[in-house]
C-alpha angles and dihedrals in degrees: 000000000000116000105187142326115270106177148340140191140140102313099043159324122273130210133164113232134181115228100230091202103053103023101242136120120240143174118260105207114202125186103225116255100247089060104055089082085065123096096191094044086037088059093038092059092046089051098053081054092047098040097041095045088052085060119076107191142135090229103046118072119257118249105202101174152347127221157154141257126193078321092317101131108216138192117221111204138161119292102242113189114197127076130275119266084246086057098051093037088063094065082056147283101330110246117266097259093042083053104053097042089053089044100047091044089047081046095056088040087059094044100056085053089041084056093057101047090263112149104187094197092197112062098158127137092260092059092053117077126199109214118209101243104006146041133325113255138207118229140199121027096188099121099046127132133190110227125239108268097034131134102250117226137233088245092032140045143177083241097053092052089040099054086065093040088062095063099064122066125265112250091030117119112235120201140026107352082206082050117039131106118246081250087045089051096045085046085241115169107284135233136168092279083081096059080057101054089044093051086049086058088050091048089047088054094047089045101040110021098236144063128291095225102026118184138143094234134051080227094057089044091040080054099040090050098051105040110008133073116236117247110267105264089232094059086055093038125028085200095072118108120234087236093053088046093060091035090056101038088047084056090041088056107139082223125063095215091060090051130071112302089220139353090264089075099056101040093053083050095054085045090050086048097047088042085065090040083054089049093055094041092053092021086236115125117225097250100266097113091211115155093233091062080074092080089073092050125127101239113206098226120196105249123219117273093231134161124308086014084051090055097045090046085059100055102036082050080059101042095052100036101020115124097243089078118092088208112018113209127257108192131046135181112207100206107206110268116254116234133207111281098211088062114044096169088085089063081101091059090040098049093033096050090055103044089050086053089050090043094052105035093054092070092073108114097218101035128094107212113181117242122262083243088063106037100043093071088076091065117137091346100112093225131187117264097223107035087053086047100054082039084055103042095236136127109215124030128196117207120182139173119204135189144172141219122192094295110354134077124220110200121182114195139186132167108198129205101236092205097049103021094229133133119268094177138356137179162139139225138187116193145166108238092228094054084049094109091040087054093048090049093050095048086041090059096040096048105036099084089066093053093056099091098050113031128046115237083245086058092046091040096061095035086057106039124132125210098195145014093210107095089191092051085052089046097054088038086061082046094057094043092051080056100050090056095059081083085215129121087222081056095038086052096048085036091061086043088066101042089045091058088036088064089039085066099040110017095189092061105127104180077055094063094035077068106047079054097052092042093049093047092053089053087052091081093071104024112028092208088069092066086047088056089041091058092052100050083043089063096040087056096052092042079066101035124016088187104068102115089188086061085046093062091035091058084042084056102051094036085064102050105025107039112016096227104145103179095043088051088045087054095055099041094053086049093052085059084049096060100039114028096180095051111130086196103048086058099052096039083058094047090054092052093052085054101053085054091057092245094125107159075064091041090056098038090057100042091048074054096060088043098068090047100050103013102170096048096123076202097060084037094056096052096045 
């Protein structure tokens, strides 16, 4: 029973029908009036029916039957509901993930018909349809041909596809003029490699938005695609990564030896790519181990020791190490603050105060201070002090809530015995944010004299120090750093935002510009530039502040892959240990580096290093 028309062209009319005996919709597929009397378009239709219905795939569209009405043959297919790729690619270039899952699944498609000698001969976005809660599927088959040498099917034979071939002319191109291989254009004999130039076309219009040989005639496309590169998809879209580029323009190779030698090959490559995307967006590396997944790490950067964190790192120091203890502790676990529900914007305080009392207190020589893997699995769990802490091995826990009003900040703090249960330190505090460096320098000299005995001012210094006086420029910088760990390049891209107007506030804040750095070089692994920008603002941060470990690593890093100094990468990467002794990833970027110079046993030993220190970082997991 047909419901409705839903479309109609060239090659056919198009209507939506429900199948009365086993309750489905399906597509009714007409050839147009006009062209029954054709006996070319008249083969060409049976041979979609016949093509598509020899190839059992998800993302290739089901052919059911093939019949006849009042001696108008039809085609009776399954009823997708969704938009063409044509369709979505006109609202702009698809988003990376979006992109890869369509390509790899076109990719397999092609594949299963490349496999049986099909040749589609007309790969193009409007041929490609996104279902609304499946997979992607390829259309019209119209124009498929089975290649000399291939097993002919039940459904399909070299004499089926060559009975319509016959009636066009040799030497004619047949297909998409925007789409079509240079064979396909000189209507050369065809093989598979044409399916994969045409796919290429298709990548370079997702990624960029527009089309690979643009012209405002057939004759100057015709031209472009014959005898003119296409320009590079970065250049059209900073968003491209630099590994779809060189997966696209080898697809898009004039000659067929210099392209992919089946569509195998480029779909393992785009699900190596989007396994890396996937490591970035979850901070876990795909298992490979190669130095170069380090890029997508989450480093763990040393926060700045500012105002109200200041204060409570002050008092939690005391309260472990102070001389009033019989037996001052030597190991803490920080579990992420919790932060007021009815307003989760302050996430960014919440997540940023505990990570700078991690970072600094963990360069105290003689602490244990569990690692931000361990402890943020706490997060938003309300769990018990105790019970985390003998989980953890420790044998003191701070828990905190904070929350903020307009202006003022409300922080609640306790540090637990993890033996006794009972309370070391307690305390709130309601503050506004502006007074927040006034408040830290009256609790530091209240509470110093009591360090003395125990810390060296070296150790108090560092523990204490402030990167800034701004307390907006601190407060976009904890912004930036929620967003970096985020692991996204959504959340890269927001996180260098917020660096970028923290240095505008204050333009000698170095862990600012530590960020900018980190942020630039996890976005290197998709747009090389970015590693060029990240060397300048690593420079610019140790021009402030020679100290920073995080903008040693950083410069090793860069050092490495831009400019292929290794001993100046080895350099920064052994004062960055220096720095920070307790740094997980000091100590795996190092190791990477080892292993990139063939010196393994090293290699090994540091990153085993790194693993003590941080033993749940899938990161640090994956490259040992």
């Amino acid at each position: 029973r047909i419901i409705e028309k839903v479309g109609s062209g060239g090659m056919g009319v198009v209507y939506k029908a429900q199948d009365e005996k086993l309750g489905r919709f399906v597509v009714l597929k007409f050839l147009p009036e006009q062209a029954s009397s054709s006996r070319a378009a008249l083969e060409r239709f049976k041979r979609e029916a016949r093509t598509a219905s020899a190839l059992n795939h998800p993302n290739i569209c089901t052919i059911y039957d093939v019949d006849e009405y009042e001696g108008r043959p039809y085609i009776v297919m399954e009823f997708l509901e969704g938009e063409t790729l044509a369709e979505r690619i006109a609202m702009g270039p698809l988003e990376l993930n979006a992109l890869l899952e369509i390509a790899i699944e076109i990719t397999d498609a092609l594949e299963a018909a490349n496999s049986k000698g099909i040749v589609h001969r007309d790969i193009k976005p409007a041929n490609i349809f996104i279902t609304r809660r499946g997979p992607c599927k390829i259309l019209d088959f119209g124009l498929a041909k089975l290649v000399s040498g291939a097993a002919p099917t039940a459904e399909l034979s070299v004499d089926s596809t060559a009975a319509a071939d016959e009636l066009t002319s040799p030497g004619t191109a047949v297909g998409t003029i925007a789409y079509m291989s240079p064979e396909q254009a000189r209507g050369e004999e065809l093989d598979q490699q044409t399916d994969l130039f045409s796919f290429g076309a298709v990548l370079y219009e997702m990624a960029t938005g527009r089309r690979a040989f643009p012209g405002p005639t057939a004759a100057i496309v015709h031209d472009a695609i014959l005898n003119r590169t296409p320009e590079p998809p970065s250049r059209v879209s900073a968003r491209v990564p630099v590994e779809l580029e060189r997966i696209i323009l080898r697809a898009l190779q004039k000659i067929r030896s210099a392209r992919y030698s089946n569509a195998t090959q480029i779909r393992l490559e785009l699900k190596r790519l989007q396994r890396d995307l996937d490591s970035v967006t979850t901070s876990a590396a795909g298992g490979s181990g190669r130095w170069i997944r380090s890029l997508v790490a989450r480093r763990t950067v040393l926060f700045a020791g500012a105002g109200l964190v200041l204060l409570l790192l002050l008092i939690i120091v005391a309260g472990l190490l102070g001389p009033n203890k019989s037996a001052p502790l030597d190991s803490i676990a920080i579990l992420p603050f919790a932060h007021d529900a009815a307003y989760p914007d302050g996430e960014y305080l919440s997540d940023g105060i505990t990570e700078s009392i991690i970072n600094s207190l963990s360069q105290l020589p003689k602490l244990r201070v569990t690692a931000r893997s361990l402890v943020f699995r706490y997060k938003a769990k309300d769990a018990d002090p105790r019970k985390a802490g003998t989980e953890l091995g420790v044998r003191a826990v701070l828990t905190g809530r904070v929350a903020q009003r307009g202006n003022n900040l409300i922080v609640q703090a306790e540090l637990v015995d993890v033996n006794s249960g009972s309370q070391l330190w307690g305390q709130q505090y309601n503050r506004e944010l502006a007074d927040i460096f006034t408040v830290q320098e009256n609790i530091a000299s209240e509470i110093s004299g009591k360090l003395q005995s125990t810390l060296t001012g070296e150790d108090l210094k560092r523990v204490t120090k402030r990167f800034t006086q701004n307390s907006e420029a601190y407060q976009l910088y904890l912004r930036g750093r929620y967003n970096w760990n985020k692991g996204t390049i959504e959340g890269f891209k927001k996180a260098i935002d917020y660096f970028q107007q923290a240095t505008n506030k204050d333009s000698n804040y170095a862990l600012a510009y530590a960020g900018l750095a980190d942020s630039n070089l996890s976005l290197g692994s998709y747009w090389v530039e970015a590693i060029a920008e990240a060397k300048t603002v690593a420079l610019k941060a140790l021009q402030i502040d020679d100290s920073l470990a995080e903008a040693h690593i950083a410069l090793g890093n860069i050092k490495l892959l831009l400019d292929w100094d290794w001993a100046g990468a080895e350099k920064e990467f052994n004062r960055a240990i220096q720095l920070a002794p307790n740094s997980a990833l000091a100590y795996n970027q190092y190791g990477m580096y080892l292993a990139a110079m063939g010196r393994l046993p090293e290699a090994i030993a540091t990153v085993q290093r790194a693993l003590i220190l941080d033993p749940l970082s899938p990161i640090i997991n994956a490259d040992l």
